[in-house]
Residue, then its C-alpha position, 0 to 999 in steps of 0.5 A: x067829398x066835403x058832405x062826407x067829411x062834414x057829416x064824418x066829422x060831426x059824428x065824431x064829434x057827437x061820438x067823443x062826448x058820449x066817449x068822454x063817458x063810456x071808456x070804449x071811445x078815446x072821447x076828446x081824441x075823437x072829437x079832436x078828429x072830428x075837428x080835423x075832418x072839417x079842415x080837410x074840407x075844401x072850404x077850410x083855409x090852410x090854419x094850423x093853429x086851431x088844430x095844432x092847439x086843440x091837439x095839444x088840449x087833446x093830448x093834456x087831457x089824455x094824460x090828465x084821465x090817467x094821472x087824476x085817479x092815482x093822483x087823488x088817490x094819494x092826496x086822499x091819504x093811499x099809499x102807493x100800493x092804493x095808486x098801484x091798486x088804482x092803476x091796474x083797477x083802471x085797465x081791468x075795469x076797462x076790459x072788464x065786461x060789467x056795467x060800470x067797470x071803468x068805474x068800480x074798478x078803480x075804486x076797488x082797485x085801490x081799496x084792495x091795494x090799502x087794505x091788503x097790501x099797506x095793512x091799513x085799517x078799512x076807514x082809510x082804505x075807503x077814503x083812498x079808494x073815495x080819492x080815486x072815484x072823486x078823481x075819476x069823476x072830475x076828469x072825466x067832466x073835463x073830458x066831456x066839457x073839453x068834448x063839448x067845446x070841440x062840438x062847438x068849435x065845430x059848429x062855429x067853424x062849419x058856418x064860418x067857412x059856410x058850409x051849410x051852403x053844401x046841404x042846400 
C-alpha cells in the first residue's frame, strides 16, 4: 500500500504544477494531496504541523488566484465594472472550450466591462484589462512556484522517512 500512496502522491505532485498552468486542475491543492498522501505512509511520523502549514499556504493561494486579477484590474485604474468584467471572464474562460480561454477571458472580460458598461475611452479599457492579465500572470507563477516547492517537500520528506528502500 506505501508504494501506491508514494507513487499516488508523486503524480499529484507532477499534476499541480502542470494545474498551476492550465485551469482544468486546482494545481497547488493537488500538490497539497500529493503531500498528504506521503503522510499516510507507514513510515510517516504522526506531524501535522507540515501538513496543517502547507494547508493553510494552500488555501492563501486559492483565494489569492481569484482576488490577483480583479485586484490588479483596479489598480491598473478599472472601474468596477472592468472588476465585474474580469470576474465573470474568469469563470466563461474557464468553461469556455478554446485554447487560452482562462486567459483571454479575463482580459476580454474587463475591457468590455470599461468599455461598454463605464463608457471610457479604449486607451483605458485596455490598461484595465492589461492590469487583470498582469495579475493573472503573477498568480499563476505563485501557483506554480508554490506547486514546485511541495514537489520538493515531497522529495525531501520521500527519502527523510526512507522511502526509497520501498522500490528496492
Amino acid at each position: 500500500m506505501d508504494i501506491f500512496l508514494v507513487i499516488a502522491g508523486f503524480v499529484c505532485c507532477l499534476a499541480g504544477i502542470v494545474g498551476s498552468v492550465l485551469p482544468a486542475l486546482p494545481g497547488v491543492s493537488v500538490s497539497w494531496i500529493g503531500l498528504l498522501l506521503l503522510h499516510f505512509t507507514s513510515k510517516s511520523p504522526d506531524n501535522y504541523y507540515l501538513l496543517t502549514t502547507t494547508l493553510v499556504l494552500t488555501l492563501l493561494i486559492s483565494f489569492l488566484d481569484y482576488y490577483l486579477p480583479s485586484r490588479g484590474t483596479r489598480a491598473a485604474g478599472g472601474s468596477r465594472y472592468a472588476v465585474y468584467g474580469t470576474n465573470v471572464g474568469l469563470l466563461v474562460g474557464i468553461l469556455f472550450p478554446i485554447p487560452l480561454g482562462f486567459i483571454i477571458g479575463p482580459f476580454l472580460g474587463a475591457f468590455l466591462g470599461e468599455f461598454i458598461f463605464a463608457k471610457a475611452p479604449i486607451s483605458i479599457a485596455i490598461k484595465a484589462a492589461f492590469g487583470s492579465f498582469i495579475a493573472l500572470m503573477g498568480s499563476m507563477v505563485i501557483k506554480v512556484l508554490c506547486s514546485i516547492l511541495f514537489l520538493l517537500i515531497f522529495v525531501w520528506k520521500f527519502y527523510q522517512y526512507e522511502l526509497i528502500r520501498l522500490f528496492l
